[in-house]
LUMMARTOR-60077 format. One line per field, with one value per residue (C-alpha): residue number from 1; residue in one letter; x, y, z. Coordinates in steps of 0.02 Angstrom, whole numbers, plus 50000, padded with zeros to 5 digits. Each point is the difference from the previous one (the first is absolute). Example, Ala and Ser with C-alpha at 12.3 -4.5 7.8 and 13.67 -1.06 7.14 Angstrom:
<nodes>
pos: [1,2]
code: [A,S]
xx: [50615,50069]
yy: [49775,50172]
zz: [50390,49967]
</nodes>
This chain:
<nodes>
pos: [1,2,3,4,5,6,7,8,9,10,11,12,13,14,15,16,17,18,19,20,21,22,23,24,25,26,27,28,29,30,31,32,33,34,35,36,37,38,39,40,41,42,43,44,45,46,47,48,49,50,51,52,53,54,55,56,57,58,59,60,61,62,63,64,65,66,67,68,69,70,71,72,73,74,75,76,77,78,79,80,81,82,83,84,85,86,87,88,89,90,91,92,93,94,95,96,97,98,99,100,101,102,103,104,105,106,107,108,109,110,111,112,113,114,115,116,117,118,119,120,121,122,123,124,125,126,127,128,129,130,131,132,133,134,135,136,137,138,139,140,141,142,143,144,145,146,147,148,149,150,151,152,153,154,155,156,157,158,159,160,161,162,163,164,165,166,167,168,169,170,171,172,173,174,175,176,177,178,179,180,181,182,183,184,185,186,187,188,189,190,191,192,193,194,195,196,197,198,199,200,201,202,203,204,205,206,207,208,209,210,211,212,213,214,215,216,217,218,219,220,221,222,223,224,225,226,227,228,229,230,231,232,233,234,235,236,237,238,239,240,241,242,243,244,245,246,247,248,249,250,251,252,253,254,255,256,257,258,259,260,261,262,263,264,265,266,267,268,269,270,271,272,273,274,275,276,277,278,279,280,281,282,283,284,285,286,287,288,289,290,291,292,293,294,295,296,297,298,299,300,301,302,303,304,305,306,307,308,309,310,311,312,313,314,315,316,317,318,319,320,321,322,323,324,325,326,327,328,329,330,331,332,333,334,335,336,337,338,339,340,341,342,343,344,345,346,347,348,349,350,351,352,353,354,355,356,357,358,359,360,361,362,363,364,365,366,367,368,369,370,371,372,373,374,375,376,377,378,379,380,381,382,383,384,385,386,387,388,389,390,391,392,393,394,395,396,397,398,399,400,401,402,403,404,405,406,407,408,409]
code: [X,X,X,X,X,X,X,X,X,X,X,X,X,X,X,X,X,X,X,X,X,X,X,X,X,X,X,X,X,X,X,X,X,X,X,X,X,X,X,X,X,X,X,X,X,X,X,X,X,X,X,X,X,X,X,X,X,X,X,X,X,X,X,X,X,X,X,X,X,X,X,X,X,X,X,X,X,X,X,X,X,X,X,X,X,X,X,X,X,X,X,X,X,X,X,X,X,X,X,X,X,X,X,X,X,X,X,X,X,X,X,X,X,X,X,X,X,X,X,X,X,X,X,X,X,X,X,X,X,X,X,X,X,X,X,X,X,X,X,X,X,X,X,X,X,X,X,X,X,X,X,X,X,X,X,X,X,X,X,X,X,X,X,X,X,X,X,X,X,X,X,X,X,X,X,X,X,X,X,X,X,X,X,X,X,X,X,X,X,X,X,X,X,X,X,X,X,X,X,X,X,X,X,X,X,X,X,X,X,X,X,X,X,X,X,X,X,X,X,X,X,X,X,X,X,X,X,X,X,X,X,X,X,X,X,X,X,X,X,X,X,X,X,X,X,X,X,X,X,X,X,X,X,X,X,X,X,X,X,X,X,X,X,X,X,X,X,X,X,X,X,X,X,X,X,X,X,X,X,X,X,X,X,X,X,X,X,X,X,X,X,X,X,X,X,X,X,X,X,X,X,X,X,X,X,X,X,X,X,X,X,X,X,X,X,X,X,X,X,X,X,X,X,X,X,X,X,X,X,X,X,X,X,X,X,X,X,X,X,X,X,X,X,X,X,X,X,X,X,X,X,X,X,X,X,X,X,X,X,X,X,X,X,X,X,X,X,X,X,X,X,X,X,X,X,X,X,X,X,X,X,X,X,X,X,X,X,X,X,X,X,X,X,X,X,X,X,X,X,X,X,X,X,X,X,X,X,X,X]
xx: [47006,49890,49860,50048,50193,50013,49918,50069,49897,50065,49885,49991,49859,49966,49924,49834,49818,49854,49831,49882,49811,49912,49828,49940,50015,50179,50041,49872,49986,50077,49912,50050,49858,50076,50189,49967,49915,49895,50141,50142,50037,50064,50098,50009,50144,50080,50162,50162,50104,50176,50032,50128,49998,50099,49863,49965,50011,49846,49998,49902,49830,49850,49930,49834,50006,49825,49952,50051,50182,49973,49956,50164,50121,49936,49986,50170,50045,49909,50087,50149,50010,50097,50163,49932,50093,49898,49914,50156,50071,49862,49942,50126,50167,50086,49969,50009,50004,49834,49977,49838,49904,49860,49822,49975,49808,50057,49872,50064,49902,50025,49884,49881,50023,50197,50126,50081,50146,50025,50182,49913,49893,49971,49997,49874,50026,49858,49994,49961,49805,49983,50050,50056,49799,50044,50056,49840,49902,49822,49854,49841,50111,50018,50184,49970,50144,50104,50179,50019,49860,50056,50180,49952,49873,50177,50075,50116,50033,50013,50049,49938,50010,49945,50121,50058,49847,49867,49872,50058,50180,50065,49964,50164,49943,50127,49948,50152,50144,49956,49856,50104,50052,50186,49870,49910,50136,50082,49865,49956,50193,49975,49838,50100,50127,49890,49908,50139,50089,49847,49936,49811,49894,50167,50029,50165,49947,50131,49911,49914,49911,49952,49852,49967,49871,50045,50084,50043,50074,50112,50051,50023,50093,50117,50027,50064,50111,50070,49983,50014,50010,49828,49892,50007,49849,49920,49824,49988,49819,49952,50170,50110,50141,49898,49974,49936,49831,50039,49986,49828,49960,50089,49892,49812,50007,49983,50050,49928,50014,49924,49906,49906,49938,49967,49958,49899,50134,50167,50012,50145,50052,50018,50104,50099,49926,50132,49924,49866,49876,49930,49900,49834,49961,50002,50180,50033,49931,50112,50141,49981,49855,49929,49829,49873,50119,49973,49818,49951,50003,50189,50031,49878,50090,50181,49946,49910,50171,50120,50142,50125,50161,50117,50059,50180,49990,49906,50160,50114,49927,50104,50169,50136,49909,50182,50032,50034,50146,50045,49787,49994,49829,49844,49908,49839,49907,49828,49923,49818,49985,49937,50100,49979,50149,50132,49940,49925,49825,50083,50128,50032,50084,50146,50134,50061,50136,50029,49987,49852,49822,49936,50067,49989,50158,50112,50015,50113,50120,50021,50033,50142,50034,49827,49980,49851,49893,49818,49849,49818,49870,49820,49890,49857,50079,50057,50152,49902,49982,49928,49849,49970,49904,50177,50034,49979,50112,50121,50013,50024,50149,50091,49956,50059,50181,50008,49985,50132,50108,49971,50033,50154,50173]
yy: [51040,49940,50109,49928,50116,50147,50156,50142,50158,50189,50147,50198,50114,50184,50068,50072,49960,50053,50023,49875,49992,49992,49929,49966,49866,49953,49902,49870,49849,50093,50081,50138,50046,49948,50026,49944,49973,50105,49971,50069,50159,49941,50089,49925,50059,49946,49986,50015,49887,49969,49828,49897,49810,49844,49920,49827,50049,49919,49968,49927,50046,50109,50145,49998,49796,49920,49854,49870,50060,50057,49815,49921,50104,49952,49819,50002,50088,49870,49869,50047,50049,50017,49972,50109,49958,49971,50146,50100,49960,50060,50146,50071,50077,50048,50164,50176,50165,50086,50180,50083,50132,49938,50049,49936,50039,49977,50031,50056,49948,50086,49949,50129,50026,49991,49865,49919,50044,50137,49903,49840,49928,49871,49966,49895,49910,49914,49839,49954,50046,50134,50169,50096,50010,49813,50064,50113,49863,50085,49893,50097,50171,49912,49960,49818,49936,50174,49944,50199,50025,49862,50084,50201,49933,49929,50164,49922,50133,49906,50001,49922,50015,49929,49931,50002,49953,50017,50117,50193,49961,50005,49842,49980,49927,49869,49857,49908,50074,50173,49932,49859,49939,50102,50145,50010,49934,50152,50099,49945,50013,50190,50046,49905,50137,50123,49979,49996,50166,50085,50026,49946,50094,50118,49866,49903,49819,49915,49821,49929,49835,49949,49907,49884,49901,49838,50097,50146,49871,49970,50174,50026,49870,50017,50175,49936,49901,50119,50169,49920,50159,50098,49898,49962,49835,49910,49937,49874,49955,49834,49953,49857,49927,49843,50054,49810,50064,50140,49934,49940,50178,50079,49889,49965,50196,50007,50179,50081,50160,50130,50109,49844,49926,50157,50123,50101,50082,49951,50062,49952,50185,49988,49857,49885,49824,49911,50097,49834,49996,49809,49924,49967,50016,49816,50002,50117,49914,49850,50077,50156,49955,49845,49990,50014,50088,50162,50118,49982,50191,49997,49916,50094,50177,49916,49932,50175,50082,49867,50084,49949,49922,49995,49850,50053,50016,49781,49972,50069,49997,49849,50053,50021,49967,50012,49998,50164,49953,50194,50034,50033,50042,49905,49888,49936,49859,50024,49868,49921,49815,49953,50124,49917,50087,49997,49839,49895,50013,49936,50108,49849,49872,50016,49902,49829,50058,50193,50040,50142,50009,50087,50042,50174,49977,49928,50208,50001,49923,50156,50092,49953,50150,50040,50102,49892,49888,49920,49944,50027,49862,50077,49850,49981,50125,50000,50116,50147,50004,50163,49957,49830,50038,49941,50201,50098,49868,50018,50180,50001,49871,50135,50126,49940,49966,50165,50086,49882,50046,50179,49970,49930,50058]
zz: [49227,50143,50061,50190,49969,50128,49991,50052,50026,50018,49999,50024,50002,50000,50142,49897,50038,49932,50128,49922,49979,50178,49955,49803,49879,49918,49864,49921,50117,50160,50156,50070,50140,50138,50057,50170,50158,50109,50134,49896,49913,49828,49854,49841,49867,49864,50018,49841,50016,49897,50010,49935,49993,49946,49910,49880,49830,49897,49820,49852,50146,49928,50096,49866,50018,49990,50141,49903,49990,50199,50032,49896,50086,50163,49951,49960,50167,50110,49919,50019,50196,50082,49885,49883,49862,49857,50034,50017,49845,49902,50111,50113,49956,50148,50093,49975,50092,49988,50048,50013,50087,50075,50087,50135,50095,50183,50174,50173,50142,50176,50137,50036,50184,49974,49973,50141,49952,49843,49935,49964,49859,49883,49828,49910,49856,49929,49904,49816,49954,50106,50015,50162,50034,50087,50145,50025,49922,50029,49904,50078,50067,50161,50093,50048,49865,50000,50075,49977,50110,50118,50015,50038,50146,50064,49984,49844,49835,49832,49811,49886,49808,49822,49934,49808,49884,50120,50084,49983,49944,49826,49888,49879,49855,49991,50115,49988,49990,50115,50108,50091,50176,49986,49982,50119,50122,49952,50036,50179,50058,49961,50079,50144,49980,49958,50177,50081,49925,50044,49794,50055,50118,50064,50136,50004,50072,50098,50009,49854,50000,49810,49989,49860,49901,49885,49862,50143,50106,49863,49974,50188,50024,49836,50079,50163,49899,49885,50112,50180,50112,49901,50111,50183,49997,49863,50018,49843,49968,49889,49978,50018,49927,49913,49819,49969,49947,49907,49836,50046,50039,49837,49907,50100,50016,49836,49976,49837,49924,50121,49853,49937,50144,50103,49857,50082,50108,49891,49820,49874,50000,50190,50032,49850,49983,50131,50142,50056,50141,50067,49885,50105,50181,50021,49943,50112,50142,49960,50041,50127,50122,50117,49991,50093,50138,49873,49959,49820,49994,50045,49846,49891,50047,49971,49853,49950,50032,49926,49956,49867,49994,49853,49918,50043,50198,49988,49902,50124,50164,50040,49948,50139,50172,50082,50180,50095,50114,50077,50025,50198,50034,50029,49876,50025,49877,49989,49888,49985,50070,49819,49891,49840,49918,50128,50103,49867,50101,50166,50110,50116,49870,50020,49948,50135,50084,49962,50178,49958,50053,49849,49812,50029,50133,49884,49961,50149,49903,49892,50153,50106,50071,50045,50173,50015,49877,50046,49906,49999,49915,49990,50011,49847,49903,49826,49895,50015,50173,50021,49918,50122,50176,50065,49977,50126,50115,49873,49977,50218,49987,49840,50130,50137,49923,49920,50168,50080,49867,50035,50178,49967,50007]
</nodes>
């Protein structure tokens, strides 16, 4: 069995929230101070969700593993990309149907003087080391690098959640064969439905734009894929369709067991020893930001509030990016100029002849059937672009295509 086979992805959910905590402390290593800006009148719940997924069936893995065991099964996957094979055969067994109820802390964000229009809204999905806190990224309280701030001063409601083994939401404590990418695309195509049923803030939306981050660009666009009517535009942020350097990043990232290297906000009882967190700052540097087009204090609070990714979404996060041939809405490409992840460090070099101007365009090509399809390049501006000074221009351009896809139709 190849990791690369087809995914599919089917989900229900009961219609049950529970209010969450409003101000406070949560869970070692999480914040929970803020749930939004001063512009926006924000409810934060947790959210129970049945979910049922087609995932990759692990084997021979250890959830109490020590770092040098960690470090061997990654070796092993590194070498073996993108075939897989090798790794395969001693590691992954096919798939199976995994059904869980999850919790799920999710944040609705109306804009304080009223939404432009109350049937339309967004939903975030943030990337890998960060919780749903990214999109109201506040390092000193202020709103300069909140894209939640930047959207309710446009009159634009959002959703945005943390999704499975971060922030507020549940942390399964297997890593591989629960916490995965059939997961959590399982997971966004409901809150999809779920918005648009009317099951979050007793509004049915009627346009929904999903917004997405690296890892959430994934998600988002494995949802328009699988679920092609939930969502009416895609916005995919730090994405392309080049995965040349991503076995550089699997490996310079070097992702370590969250509890040992953080241990003053993970424990072991907290999260199982495949839940890892960068090793350094410096690593992370490498491979999410461009200096010196960043403040130092930027990447002090993101590395402060690093959040953890399980060994089993790295191992999957690159199975089945398929086309989605019956998606008719917008799509938008938003991706840094030096993305070091999805661009190799340069957006522009592209291969002779391939008739695009950027990498991030060759996403068009998953989406023939696209009402429309255009890219954005923020210049001096690494993979996580909302941390650059390129920000505020490139919350304005998400903006801006949001609304014209709420002015549509």
């Amino acid at each position: 069995m190849r990791l690369l086979s087809l995914l599919s992805v089917a989900s229900i959910a009961r219609s049950l929230w529970a209010q969450g905590s409003d101000t406070g402390s949560g869970p070692a290593g999480y914040d929970t101070s803020r749930i939004g800006p001063s512009n926006a009148i924000c409810t934060r719940e947790t959210y129970y969700l049945d979910i049922t997924s087609d995932n990759y069936k692990f084997e021979n893995v250890m959830l109490n593993a020590n770092e040098t065991y960690l470090t061997k099964l990654l070796q092993e996957f590194v070498t073996s990309f993108p075939y897989q094979s090798n790794f395969t055969d001693m590691y992954a067994y096919g798939t199976e149907t995994v059904a869980n109820t999850y919790a799920l802390s999710g944040t609705l964000c109306l804009p304080k003087d009223g939404p432009v229009n109350i049937t339309n809204i967004q939903l975030l999905i943030h990337g890998i080391g960060f919780d749903s806190s990214y999109w109201d990224f506040a390092p000193d309280g202020g709103d300069s690098y909140s894209y939640v701030y930047a959207a309710a001063a446009a009159g634009l409601a959002t959703f945005r959640y943390d999704t499975l083994g971060t922030g507020l939401s549940a942390h399964p404590a297997d890593a591989y064969n629960v916490v995965q990418k059939p997961t959590d695309v399982a997971i966004a195509i409901r809150f999809a439905e779920m918005l648009r049923a009317g099951q979050i803030g007793a509004r049915a939306y009627t346009k929904i734009v999903a917004v997405g981050h690296s890892y959430g660009s994934i998600q988002a666009q494995a949802v328009t894929a699988l679920a092609p009517t939930a969502l009416d535009g895609v916005v995919l942020t730090a994405y392309s369709g080049n995965a040349t350097a991503l076995p550089l990043w699997w490996a310079s990232t070097a992702y370590s067991t969250a509890s040992l290297i953080m241990p003053t906000r993970f424990s072991p009882e907290e999260l199982t020893n495949p839940y890892l967190v960068t090793l350094a700052p410096w690593t992370s540097q490498l491979n999410y930001l461009y200096f010196p087009y960043y403040a130092d204090s930027i990447a002090a609070y993101a590395r402060a509030t690093e959040q953890p990714v399980t060994q089993g979404v790295l191992f999957t996060i690159a199975n089945n990016i398929t086309a989605a041939p019956a998606f008719a809405g917008d799509v938008l490409v938003i991706t840094g100029a030096q993305d070091w992840i999805f661009c190799y460090g340069n957006c522009y070099a592209v291969p002779p002849g391939s008739g695009y101007t950027n990498i991030p365009a060759g996403v068009a090509a998953l989406y023939p059937a696209a009402r429309e399809f255009d890219t954005y390049i923020p210049q001096n501006s690494g993979h996580n672009l909302f941390l650059q000074y390129s920000a505020p221009e490139t919350f304005q351009q998400i903006i801006q295509f949001a609304s014209g896809v709420f002015a549509s139709w």
